[in-house]
C-alpha positions in Angstrom: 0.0 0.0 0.0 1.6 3.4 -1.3 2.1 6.1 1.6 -1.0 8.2 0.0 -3.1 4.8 0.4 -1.8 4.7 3.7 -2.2 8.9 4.5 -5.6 8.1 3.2 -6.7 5.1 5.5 -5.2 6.8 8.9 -7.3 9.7 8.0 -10.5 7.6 9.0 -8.9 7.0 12.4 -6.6 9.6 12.9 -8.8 12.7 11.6 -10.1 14.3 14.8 -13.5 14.7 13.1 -14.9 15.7 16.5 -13.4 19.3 16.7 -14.6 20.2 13.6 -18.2 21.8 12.9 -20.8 19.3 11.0 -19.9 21.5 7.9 -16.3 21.8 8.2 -16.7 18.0 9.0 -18.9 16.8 5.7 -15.9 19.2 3.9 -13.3 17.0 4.9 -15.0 13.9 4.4 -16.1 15.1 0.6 -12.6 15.9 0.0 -11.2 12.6 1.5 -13.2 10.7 -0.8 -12.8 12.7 -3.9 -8.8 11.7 -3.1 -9.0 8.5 -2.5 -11.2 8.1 -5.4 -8.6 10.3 -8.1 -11.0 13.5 -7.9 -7.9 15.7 -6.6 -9.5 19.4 -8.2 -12.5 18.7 -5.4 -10.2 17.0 -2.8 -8.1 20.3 -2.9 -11.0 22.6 -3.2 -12.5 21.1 0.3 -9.4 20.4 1.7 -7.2 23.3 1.3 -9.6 25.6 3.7 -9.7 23.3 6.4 -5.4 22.7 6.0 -5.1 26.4 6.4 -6.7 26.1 9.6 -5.2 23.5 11.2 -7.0 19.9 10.4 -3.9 17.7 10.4 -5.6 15.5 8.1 -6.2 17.8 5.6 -3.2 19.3 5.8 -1.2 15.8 5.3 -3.5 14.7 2.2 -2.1 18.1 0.5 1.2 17.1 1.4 0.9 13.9 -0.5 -0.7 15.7 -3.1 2.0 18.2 -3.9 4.7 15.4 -3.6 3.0 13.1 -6.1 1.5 16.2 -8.3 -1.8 14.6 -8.1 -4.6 17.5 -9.7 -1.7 20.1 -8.3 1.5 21.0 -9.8 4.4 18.9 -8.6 5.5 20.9 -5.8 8.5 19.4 -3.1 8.3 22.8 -0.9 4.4 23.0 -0.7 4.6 19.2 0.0 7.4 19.4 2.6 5.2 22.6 4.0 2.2 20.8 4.3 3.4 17.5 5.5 5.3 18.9 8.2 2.0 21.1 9.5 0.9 17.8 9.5 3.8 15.9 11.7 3.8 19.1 14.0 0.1 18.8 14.3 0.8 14.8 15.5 -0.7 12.7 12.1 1.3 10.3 12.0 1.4 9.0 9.0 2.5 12.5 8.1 5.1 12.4 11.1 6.9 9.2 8.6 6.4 11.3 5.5 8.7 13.7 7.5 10.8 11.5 8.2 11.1 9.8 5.0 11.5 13.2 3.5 14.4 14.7 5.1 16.3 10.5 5.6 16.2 11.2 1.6 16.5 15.1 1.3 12.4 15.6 0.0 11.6 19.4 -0.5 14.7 19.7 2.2 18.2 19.2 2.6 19.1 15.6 4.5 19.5 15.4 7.9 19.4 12.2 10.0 19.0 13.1 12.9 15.6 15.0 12.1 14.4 11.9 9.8 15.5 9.8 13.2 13.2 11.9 15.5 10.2 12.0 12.9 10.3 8.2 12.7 10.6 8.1 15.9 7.6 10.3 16.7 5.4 7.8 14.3 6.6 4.6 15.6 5.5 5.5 18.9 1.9 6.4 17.1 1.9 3.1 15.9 3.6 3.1 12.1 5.4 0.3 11.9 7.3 2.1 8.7 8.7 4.1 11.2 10.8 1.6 13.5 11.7 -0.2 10.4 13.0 3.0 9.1 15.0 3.4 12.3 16.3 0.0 12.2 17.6 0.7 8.4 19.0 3.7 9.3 21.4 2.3 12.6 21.9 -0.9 10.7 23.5 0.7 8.0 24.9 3.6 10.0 22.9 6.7 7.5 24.2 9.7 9.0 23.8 8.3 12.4 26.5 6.5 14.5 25.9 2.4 12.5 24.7 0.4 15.6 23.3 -3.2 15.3 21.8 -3.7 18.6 19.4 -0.8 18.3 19.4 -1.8 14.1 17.5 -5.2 15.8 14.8 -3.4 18.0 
């Protein structure tokens, strides 16, 4: 299952629906389901409202949607932007996105030690991605100190 899939299927769990209003609510779900089923002009037109005020959700489905250019312009900056609202807003699918994105220098320059903590910050959400990420990274020593024992956990 691709990341979007997976940004996608967390949103049902993971998309605080609660703390939005019923309209803001039926926004998100409209958009959700015109992006999980390829309509990306109405996913962005519901979603991009409700990512400029904070739904985590939102704002990790436009991530994806600016990495992948999917109904937007390919965009690494807009998708590092809104991927890392995301992560700092605790989704945590976008949390690995982070991660993956600076381990492999995504819309930003590499840095280990940041993809470490973002993988870290999923794993403990439950994305299994993320310790295996961690694992790869101190089993083959990627801009962290190479260390098998942790490389196992």
């Amino acid at each position: 299952m691709s990341i979007f899939s997976r940004l996608l299927v967390s949103t049902l769990i993971t998309a605080s629906l609660s703390t939005l209003s019923v309209r803001a609510k039926a926004d998100f779900l409209t958009g959700r389901d015109a992006a999980i089923h390829g309509d990306y002009a109405t996913a962005y037109n519901e979603l991009l409202p409700l990512a400029e005020n904070g739904h985590a959700a939102s704002e990790g489905i436009l991530g994806a949607m600016y990495r992948d250019g999917l109904g937007v312009e390919r965009s690494l900056p807009k998708a590092f932007f809104w991927t890392s609202q995301a992560a700092q807003h605790g989704q945590p699918v976008a949390e690995f996105e982070l991660g993956r994105m600076y381990e492999l220098g995504i819309g930003v320059e590499t840095n280990a030690a940041r993809a470490l903590e973002w993988y870290s910050k999923s794993a403990a959400q439950g994305i299994v991605d993320g310790k295996v990420n961690i694992g790869f990274m101190y089993l083959k020593g990627a801009g962290i100190r190479q260390d098998y024992d942790k490389a196992r956990v």
